[in-house]
SEVO-203159 format. One record per residue (C-alpha): residue number from 1; y, x, z. Coordinates in steps of 0.02 Angstrom, whole numbers. Example, Ala and Ser with C-alpha at 12.3 -4.5 7.8 and 13.67 -1.06 7.14 Angstrom:
# SEVO-203159
 seq      y      x      z
   1   -225    615    390
   2    -53    684    357
***
This chain:
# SEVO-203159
 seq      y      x      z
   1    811   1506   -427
   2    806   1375   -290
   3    992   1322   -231
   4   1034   1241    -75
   5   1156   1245     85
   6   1164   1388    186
   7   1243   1390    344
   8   1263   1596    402
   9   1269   1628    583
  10   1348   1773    601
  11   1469   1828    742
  12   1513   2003    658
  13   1658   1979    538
  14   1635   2103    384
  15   1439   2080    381
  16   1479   1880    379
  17   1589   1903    247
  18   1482   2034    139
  19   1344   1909    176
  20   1447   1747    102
  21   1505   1834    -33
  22   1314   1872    -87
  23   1252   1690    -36
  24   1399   1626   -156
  25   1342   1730   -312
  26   1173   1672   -296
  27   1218   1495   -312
  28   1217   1438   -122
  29   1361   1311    -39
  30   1391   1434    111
  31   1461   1390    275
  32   1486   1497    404
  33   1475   1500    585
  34   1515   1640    728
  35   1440   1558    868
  36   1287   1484    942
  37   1376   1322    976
  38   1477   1325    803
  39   1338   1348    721
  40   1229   1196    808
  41   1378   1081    791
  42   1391   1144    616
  43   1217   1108    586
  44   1186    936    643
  45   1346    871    553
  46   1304    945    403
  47   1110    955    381
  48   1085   1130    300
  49    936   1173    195
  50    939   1334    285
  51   1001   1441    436
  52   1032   1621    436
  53   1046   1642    631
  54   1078   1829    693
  55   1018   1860    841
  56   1147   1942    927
  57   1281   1791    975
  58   1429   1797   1078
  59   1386   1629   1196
  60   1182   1645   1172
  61   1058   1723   1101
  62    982   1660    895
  63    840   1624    989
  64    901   1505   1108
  65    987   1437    946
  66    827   1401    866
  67    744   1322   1034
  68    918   1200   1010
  69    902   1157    824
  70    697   1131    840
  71    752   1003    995
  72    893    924    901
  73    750    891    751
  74    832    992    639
  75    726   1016    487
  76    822   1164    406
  77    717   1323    352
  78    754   1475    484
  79    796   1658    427
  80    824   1787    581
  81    958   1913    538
  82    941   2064    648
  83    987   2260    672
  84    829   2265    761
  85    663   2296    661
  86    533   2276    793
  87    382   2215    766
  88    398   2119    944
  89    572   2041    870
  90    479   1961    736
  91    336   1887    830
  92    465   1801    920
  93    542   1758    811
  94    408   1680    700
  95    355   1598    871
  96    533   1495    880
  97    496   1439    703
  98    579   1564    595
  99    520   1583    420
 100    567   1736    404
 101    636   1905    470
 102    778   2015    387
 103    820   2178    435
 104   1027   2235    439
 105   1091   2304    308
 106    993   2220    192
 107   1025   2199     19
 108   1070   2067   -131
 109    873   2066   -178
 110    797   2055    -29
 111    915   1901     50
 112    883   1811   -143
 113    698   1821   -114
 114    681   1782     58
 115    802   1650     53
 116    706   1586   -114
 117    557   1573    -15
 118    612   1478    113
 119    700   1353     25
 120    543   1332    -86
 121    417   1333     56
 122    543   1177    152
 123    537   1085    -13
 124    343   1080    -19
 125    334   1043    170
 126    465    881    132
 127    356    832    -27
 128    176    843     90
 129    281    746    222
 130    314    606     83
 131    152    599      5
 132     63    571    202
 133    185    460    238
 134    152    366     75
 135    -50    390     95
 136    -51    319    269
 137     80    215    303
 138     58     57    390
 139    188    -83    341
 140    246   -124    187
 141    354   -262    131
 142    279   -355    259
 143    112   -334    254
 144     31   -235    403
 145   -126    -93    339
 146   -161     63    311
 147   -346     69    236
 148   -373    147     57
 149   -386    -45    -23
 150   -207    -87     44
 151   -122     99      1
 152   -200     53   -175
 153   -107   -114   -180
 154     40    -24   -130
 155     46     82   -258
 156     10    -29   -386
 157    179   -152   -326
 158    268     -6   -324
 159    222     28   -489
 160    240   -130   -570
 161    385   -212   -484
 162    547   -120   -565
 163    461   -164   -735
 164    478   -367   -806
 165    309   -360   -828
 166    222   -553   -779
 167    105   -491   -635
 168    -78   -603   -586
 169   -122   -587   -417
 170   -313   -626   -357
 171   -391   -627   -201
 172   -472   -760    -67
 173   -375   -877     35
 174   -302   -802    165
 175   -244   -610     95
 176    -71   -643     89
 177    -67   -669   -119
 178    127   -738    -71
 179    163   -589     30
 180    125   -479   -124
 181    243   -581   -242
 182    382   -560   -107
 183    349   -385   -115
 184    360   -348   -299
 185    518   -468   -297
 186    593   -363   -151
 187    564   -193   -246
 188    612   -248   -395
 189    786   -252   -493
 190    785   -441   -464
 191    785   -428   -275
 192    969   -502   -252
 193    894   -639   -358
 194    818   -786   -277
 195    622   -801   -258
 196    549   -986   -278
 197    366  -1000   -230
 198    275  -1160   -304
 199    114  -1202   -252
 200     23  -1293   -400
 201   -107  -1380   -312
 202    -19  -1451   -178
 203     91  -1537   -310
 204     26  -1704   -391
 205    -20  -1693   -556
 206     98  -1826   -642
 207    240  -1739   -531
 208    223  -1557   -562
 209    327  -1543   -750
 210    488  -1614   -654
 211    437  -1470   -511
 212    440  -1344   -628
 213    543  -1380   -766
 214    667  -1539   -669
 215    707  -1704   -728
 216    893  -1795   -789
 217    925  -1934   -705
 218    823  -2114   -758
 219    680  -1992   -814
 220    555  -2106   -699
 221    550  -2229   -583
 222    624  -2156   -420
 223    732  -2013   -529
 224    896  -2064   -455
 225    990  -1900   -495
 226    978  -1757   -619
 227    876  -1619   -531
 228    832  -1435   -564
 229    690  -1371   -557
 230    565  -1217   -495
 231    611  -1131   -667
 232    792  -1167   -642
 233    816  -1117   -473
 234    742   -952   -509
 235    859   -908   -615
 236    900   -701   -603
 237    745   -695   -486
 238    552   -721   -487
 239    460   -868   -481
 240    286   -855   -402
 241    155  -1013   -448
 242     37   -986   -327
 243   -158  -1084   -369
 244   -112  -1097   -531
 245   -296  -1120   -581
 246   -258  -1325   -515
 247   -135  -1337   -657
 248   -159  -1461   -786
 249   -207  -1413   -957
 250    -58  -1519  -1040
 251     47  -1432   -919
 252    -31  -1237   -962
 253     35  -1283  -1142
 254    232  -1315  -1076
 255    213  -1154   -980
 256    132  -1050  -1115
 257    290  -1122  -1218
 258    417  -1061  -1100
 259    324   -878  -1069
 260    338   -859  -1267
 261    530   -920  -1295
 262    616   -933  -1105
 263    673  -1100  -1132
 264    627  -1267  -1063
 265    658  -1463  -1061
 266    688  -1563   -915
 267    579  -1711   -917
 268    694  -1855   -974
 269    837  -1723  -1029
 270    855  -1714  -1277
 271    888  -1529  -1256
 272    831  -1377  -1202
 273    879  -1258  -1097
 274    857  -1079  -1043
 275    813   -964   -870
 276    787   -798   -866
 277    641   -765   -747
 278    491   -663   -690
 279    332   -750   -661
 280    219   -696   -547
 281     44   -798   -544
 282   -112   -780   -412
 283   -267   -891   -386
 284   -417   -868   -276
 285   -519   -891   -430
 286   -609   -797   -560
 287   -457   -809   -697
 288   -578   -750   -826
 289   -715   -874   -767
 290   -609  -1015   -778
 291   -549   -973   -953
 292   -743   -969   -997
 293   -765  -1121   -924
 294   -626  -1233  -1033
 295   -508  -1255   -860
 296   -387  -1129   -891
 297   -302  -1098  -1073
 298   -361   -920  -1144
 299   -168   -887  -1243
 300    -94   -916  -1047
 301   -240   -816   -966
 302   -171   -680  -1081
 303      9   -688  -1044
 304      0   -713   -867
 305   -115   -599   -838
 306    -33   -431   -893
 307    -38   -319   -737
 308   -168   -377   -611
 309   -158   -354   -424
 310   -337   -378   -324
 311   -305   -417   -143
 312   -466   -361    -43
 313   -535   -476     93
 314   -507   -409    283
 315   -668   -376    309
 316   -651   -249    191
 317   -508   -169    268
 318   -589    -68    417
 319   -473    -39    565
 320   -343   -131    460
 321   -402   -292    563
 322   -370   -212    729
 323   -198   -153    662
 324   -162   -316    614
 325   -201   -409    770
 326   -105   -302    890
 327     47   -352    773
 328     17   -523    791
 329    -39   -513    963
 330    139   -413   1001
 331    237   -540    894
 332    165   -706    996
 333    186   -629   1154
 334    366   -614   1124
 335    373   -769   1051
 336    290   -874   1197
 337    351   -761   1344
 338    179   -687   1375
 339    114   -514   1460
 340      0   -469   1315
 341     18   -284   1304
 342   -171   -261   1192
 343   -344   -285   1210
 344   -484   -249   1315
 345   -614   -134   1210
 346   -741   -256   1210
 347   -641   -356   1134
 348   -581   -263   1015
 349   -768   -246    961
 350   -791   -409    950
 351   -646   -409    845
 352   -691   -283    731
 353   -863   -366    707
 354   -817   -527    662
 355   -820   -539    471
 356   -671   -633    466
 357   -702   -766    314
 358   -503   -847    312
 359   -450   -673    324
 360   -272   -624    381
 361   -214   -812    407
 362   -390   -830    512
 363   -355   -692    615
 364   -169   -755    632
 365   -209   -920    694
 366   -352   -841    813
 367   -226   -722    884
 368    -88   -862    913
 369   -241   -982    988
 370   -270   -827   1117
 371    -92   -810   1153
 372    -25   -992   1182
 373   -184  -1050   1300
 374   -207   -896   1411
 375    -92   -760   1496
 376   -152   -579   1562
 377   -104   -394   1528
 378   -264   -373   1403
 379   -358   -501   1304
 380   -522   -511   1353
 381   -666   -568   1248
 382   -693   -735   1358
 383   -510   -757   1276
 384   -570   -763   1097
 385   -584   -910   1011
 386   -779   -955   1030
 387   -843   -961    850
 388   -777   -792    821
 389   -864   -734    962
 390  -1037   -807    903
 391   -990   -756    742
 392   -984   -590    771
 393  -1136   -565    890
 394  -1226   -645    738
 395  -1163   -500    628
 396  -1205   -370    758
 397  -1385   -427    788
 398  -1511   -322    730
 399  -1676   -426    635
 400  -1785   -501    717
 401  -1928   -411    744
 402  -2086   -496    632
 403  -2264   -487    745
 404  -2401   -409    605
 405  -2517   -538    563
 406  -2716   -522    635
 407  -2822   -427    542
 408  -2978   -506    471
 409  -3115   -403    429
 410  -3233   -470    321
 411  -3421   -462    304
 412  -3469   -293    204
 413  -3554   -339     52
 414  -3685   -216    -32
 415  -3604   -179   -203
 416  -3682    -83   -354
 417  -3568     88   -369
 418  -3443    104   -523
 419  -3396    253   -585
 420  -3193    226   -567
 421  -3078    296   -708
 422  -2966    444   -675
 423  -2804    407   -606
 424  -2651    403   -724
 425  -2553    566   -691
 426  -2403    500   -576
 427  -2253    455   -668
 428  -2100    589   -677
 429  -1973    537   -532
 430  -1813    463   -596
 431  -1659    578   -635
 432  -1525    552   -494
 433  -1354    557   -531
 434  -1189    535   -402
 435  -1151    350   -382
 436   -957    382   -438
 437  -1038    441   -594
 438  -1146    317   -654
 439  -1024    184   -599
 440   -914    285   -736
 441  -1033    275   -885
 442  -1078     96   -863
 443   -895     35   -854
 444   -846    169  -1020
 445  -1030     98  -1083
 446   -953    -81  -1064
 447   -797    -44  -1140
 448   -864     27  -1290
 449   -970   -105  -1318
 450   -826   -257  -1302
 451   -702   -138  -1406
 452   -605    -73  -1260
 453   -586   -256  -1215
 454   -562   -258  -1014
 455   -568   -450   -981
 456   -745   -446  -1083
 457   -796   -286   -998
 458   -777   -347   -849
 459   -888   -524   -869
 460  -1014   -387   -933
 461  -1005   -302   -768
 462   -983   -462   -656
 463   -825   -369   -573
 464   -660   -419   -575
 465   -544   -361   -720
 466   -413   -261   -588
 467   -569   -144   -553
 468   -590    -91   -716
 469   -404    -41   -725
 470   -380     25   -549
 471   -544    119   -592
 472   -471    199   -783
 473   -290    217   -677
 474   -396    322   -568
 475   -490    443   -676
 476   -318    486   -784
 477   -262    564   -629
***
């Protein structure tokens, strides 16, 4: 039995009470109103799960009630009460938004299951509500999309970030591999906690240990005071070390060393000491390549790279990239006092076309170029930064069209006749199968041969290890 709050609008004192009494039994927190304006002041303050409105009122009519609660955005379910059974009273009702229609006197059984059904039927509508809002929704945690690829991400965050799980996040420059680390910090448990972002290759190599793990005082020339470092000032929070591909190998070992026991050593310092953090990793690299290749330690490959998040390009983001610009366009426009209210369609177009190679910080800096050096109610595609134009009229060509060569016909020679051989009989056509299926038993085929070994799978397949797991994630559904 579904259980909720009931507000009863009824104006008729022993039928309200009869009617309370049964609502109580069943379960229900009843409140009870004997007017049309009672009963919408009632239901605004106190956000009902349903409304039993007769339609008989002293000030107006349960109709006129309902037009007032739809217009107010009430979202409770709506049950006419009524002594009359006409088939026109129920269309109208039904019309105003009612879920249902019960007759007076009516009995214990026949309010439980009507009012069951209601309540169950709003639940469902709520839950569809959440899950299209969730589907399709366009921001999260700062990032601006709402094509399959990003809702996929989403989920994924969401997923990962209330866990302590160390989380490696690919993708090209540009995708907003920073954004995504703020994002699982922000949903996470740690969120109070500070976030410290290092980026390894922007960080001399003789200088990054002291970044990372700080250095006492006298440590090295130039050392003048005991300092903390990236692993320190983390502490309660996340620390995200973005390019870590750049780091050194000696250095992979004192990281691998803290992952395994959460303890450090200053450089300079005779003792340890100890942070609790989350460490979030991303590279624009192959991880798996560079561990192949001897640059990247295999034991830190493995511990960093627990629960991998794939950040697709733009240009594989559809009408993300339009979505996207109009933020930034709106965003510099207030920032530099301009007019910019959108963009002219052929602009747009060109836009859309333009494969977009530096993805989101590309189209960032294109949109601020635009903004800062012209002014106008619509940017126009004379306004666009010129290689994007060319860029994208070179995507949009068709081919070139390729003039057949001359034929040359050449002198017919008299040739003795040879009996030719029968043809082969033609060869049996090849069995075709759905893409999504084959695409299934080559990655299970892979996985069985490497021993259920994704990483390996995945080298196999020449695909990144995330879409191996985003792909099994998928099919358990």
């Amino acid at each position: 039995m579904t259980t909720g709050r009931v507000l009863l609008v009824e104006d008729t004192p022993t039928q309200a009470e009869v009617a309370k009494a049964l609502l109580a039994d069943m379960g229900h927190e009843v409140r009870h109103a004997a007017t049309g304006a009672d009963a919408l002041r009632q239901a605004m303050e106190w956000q009902p799960d349903a409304v039993l409105v007769d339609l008989q009122l002293p000030d107006f009519s349960g109709f006129d009630l309902m037009r007032k609660l739809r217009a107010e955005g009430a979202e409770a379910a709506l049950i006419v009460i009524t002594a009359n059974g006409s088939v026109n009273a129920a269309v109208e009702a039904m019309r105003e938004g009612a879920m249902d229609f019960i007759v007076k006197p009516y009995g214990k059984a026949r309010l439980k299951v009507t009012l069951d059904n209601a309540l169950e039927k709003r639940a469902l509508k709520a839950e569809l509500v959440a899950v299209k809002e969730q589907l399709h929704r366009g921001r999260f945690f700062g990032f601006v999309g709402a094509s399959p690829p990003m809702q996929a991400v989403y989920k994924t965050i969401e997923s990962v970030a209330p866990s302590r799980a160390n989380v490696f996040i690919t993708g090209e420059s540009g995708t907003g591999k920073e954004l995504a680390a703020e994002a699982i910090h922000k949903a996470s448990p740690r969120a109070k906690g500070p976030f410290v972002a290092l980026n390894c290759a922007a960080i001399p190599k003789d200088l990054l240990e002291s970044e990372i793990f700080g250095h006492v005082k006298g440590a090295f020339t130039g050392a003048t005071d005991n300092r903390a470092g990236a692993a320190k000032q983390a502490e309660g929070g996340t620390l995200f070390l973005d390019e870590i591909g750049e780091m050194p190998l000696d250095m992979q070992v004192k990281l691998l060393r803290f992952l395994q026991t959460g303890s450090f050593q200053p450089v300079g310092a005779t003792r340890p000491e100890k942070a609790d953090v989350r460490i979030v990793s991303a590279t624009n690299r192959d991880p798996l390549a560079e561990v192949e290749a001897g640059r990247f330690r295999e034991d830190l490959y493995y511990r960093l790279y627990v629960v991998p998040v794939e950040l697709p390009p733009l240009r594989e983001r559809g009408p993300d990239v339009l979505l996207i610009a109009r933020h930034f366009l709106a965003s510099f426009s207030k920032e530099e006092g301009r007019r910019f209210r959108g963009f002219s369609r052929e602009a747009e177009a060109a836009i859309a076309a333009y494969p977009w190679p530096g993805n989101v910080r590309q189209l960032q800096n294109a949109m601020r170029n635009v903004v800062v050096l012209h002014d106008a109610d619509a940017v126009t595609p004379e306004m666009l930064p010129p290689g994007l134009l060319h860029g994208a009229r070179r995507r949009a060509a068709p081919p070139p069209v390729v003039e057949p060569a001359p034929v040359v016909v050449a002198p017919v020679v008299a040739t003795p006749v040879i009996e030719a051989a029968p043809p082969p009989p033609p060869a049996a056509p090849p069995q075709v199968e759905p893409l999504a299926v084959m695409e299934k038993r080559m990655i299970l085929a892979a996985l069985d041969q490497t021993g259920q070994d994704v990483p390996r799978a995945a080298a196999l397949l020449e695909v990144n290890p995330s879409t191996i797991y985003r792909k099994l994630a998928a099919w358990r559904q």
